[in-house]
Structures are given as C-alpha cells and as structure tokens.
C-alpha positions as CSV (number, residue, x, y, z in Angstrom):
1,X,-12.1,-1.5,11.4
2,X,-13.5,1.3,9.3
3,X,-14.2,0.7,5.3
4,X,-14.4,3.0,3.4
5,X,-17.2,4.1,0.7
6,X,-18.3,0.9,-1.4
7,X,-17.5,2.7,-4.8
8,X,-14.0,3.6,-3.7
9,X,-11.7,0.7,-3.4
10,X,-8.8,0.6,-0.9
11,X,-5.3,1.7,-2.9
12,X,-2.5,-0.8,-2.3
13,X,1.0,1.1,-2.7
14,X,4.3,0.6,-2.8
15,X,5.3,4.3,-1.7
16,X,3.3,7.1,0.3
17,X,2.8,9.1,-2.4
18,X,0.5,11.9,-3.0
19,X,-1.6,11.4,-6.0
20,X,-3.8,14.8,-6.0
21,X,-4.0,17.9,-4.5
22,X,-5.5,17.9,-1.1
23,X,-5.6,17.6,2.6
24,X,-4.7,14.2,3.8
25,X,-4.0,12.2,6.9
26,X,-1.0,9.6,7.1
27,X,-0.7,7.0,10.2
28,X,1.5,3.8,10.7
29,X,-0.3,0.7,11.1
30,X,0.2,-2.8,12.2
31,X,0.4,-5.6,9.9
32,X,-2.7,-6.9,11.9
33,X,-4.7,-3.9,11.1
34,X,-3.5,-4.0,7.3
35,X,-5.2,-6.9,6.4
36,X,-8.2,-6.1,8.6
37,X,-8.5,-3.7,6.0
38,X,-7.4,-5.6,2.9
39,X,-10.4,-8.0,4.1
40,X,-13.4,-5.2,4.8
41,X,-12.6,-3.4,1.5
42,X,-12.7,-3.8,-2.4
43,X,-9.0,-3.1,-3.6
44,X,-6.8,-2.1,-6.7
45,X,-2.8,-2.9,-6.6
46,X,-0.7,-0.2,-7.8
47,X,2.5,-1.8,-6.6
48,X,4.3,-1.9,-9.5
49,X,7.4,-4.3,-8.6
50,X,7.5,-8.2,-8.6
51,X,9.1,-9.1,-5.0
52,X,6.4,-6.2,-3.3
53,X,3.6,-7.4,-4.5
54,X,4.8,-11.2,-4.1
55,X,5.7,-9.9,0.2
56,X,2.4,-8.3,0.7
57,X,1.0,-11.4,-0.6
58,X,2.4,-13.1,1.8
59,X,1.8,-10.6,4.6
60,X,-2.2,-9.8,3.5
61,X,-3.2,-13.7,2.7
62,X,-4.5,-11.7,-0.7
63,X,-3.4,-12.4,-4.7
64,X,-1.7,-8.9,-4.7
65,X,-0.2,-9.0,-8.2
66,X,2.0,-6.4,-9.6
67,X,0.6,-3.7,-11.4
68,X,1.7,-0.3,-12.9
69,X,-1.1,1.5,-12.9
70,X,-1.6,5.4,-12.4
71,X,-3.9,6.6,-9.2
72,X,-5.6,9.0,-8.3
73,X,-7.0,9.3,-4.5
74,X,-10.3,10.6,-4.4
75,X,-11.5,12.2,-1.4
76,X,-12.7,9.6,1.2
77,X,-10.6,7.1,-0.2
78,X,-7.4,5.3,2.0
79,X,-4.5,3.9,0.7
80,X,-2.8,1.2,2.4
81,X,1.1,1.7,1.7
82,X,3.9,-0.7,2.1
83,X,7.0,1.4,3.3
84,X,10.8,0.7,3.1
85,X,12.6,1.7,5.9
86,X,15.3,2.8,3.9
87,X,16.2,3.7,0.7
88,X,16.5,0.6,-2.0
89,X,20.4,0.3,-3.7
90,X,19.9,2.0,-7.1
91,X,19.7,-0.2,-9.9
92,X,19.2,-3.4,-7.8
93,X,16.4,-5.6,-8.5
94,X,15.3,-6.6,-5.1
95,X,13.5,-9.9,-3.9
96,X,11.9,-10.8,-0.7
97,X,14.8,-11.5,1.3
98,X,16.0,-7.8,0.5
99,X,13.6,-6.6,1.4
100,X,12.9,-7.9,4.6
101,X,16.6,-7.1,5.4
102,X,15.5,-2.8,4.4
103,X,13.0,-3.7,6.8
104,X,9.4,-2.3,6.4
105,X,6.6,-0.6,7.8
106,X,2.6,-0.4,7.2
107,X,0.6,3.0,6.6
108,X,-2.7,4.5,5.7
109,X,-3.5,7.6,3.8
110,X,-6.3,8.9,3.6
111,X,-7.1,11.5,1.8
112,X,-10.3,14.1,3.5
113,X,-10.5,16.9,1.1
C-alpha cells in the first residue's frame, strides 16, 4: 500500500473535487484498499455532511467526523473520495440508508504536479 509523504495527510472527501491547479491522477478503489490507506496515513476529514462521515465510519473502522473545512491538495498528496453513484434529491437531507440505496463507489486522487 503506498503512503504518502509524512507531512501531507491523506484528504478524506465527500466529492472528487479539484482543489488547485494541476496535473492529477483519479482511480477507483476497493473498499479493502481504502482503509489500507486510511490505516498507513495521517488524515484530515473534509466531508462536510452528517450521514457521510457517520458511513465511512462504518466502512473505514476510523472516527471520521464531519467537517467543513476548505482544502487544498498539495502536490504528492492523495485524497481518498467517497463517490455517489448518482446524483443526491435536491434539498433532501440524506442518512445512511439513502445513501446506500444511491449506491457508492471509492476513489483516489492524487495530485503529481
């Protein structure tokens, strides 16, 4: 399992976002491999929403707790994303269930320059 640099912490997202301006590399992961890395790395939550955090919990074995926090990806730095495999409703506050029933998927970005 690769870490990555000690004085960058693995990113935990809610959404594969881009959070600078570089050249990056995106890759679906299994759920296995996710908290392989959750456990080889430092991390910082930037999953901003209640039942997310609450699933990857539950997923990771890790106190993920919400947070709403700005990012930035430096370079050399992953980011472990929880992705919905659909859109959410609009204006619906979701919970576990829901969001098991969107379905979801794992992914890393990393971002190389």
């Amino acid at each position: 399992m690769k870490s990555i640099e000690a004085s960058l912490p693995l990113l935990l997202l809610n959404s594969a976002v881009l959070t600078a301006y570089g050249t990056f590399r995106h890759r679906q992961v299994s759920v296995e491999e996710a908290r392989q890395l959750v456990r080889a790395n430092s991390w910082d939550c930037a999953i901003g929403h209640d039942a997310t955090a609450r699933l990857v919990s539950m997923q990771l074995g890790i106190p993920c707790r919400p947070a709403r926090i700005e990012v930035i990806q430096q370079v050399g730095q992953m980011a472990l994303v929880i992705r919905l495999d659909n859109r959410a409703p609009s204006g619906r506050d979701l919970d576990e269930s829901a969001l098991e029933q969107i379905g979801y998927h794992w992914a890393v970005i990393e971002r190389l320059e």
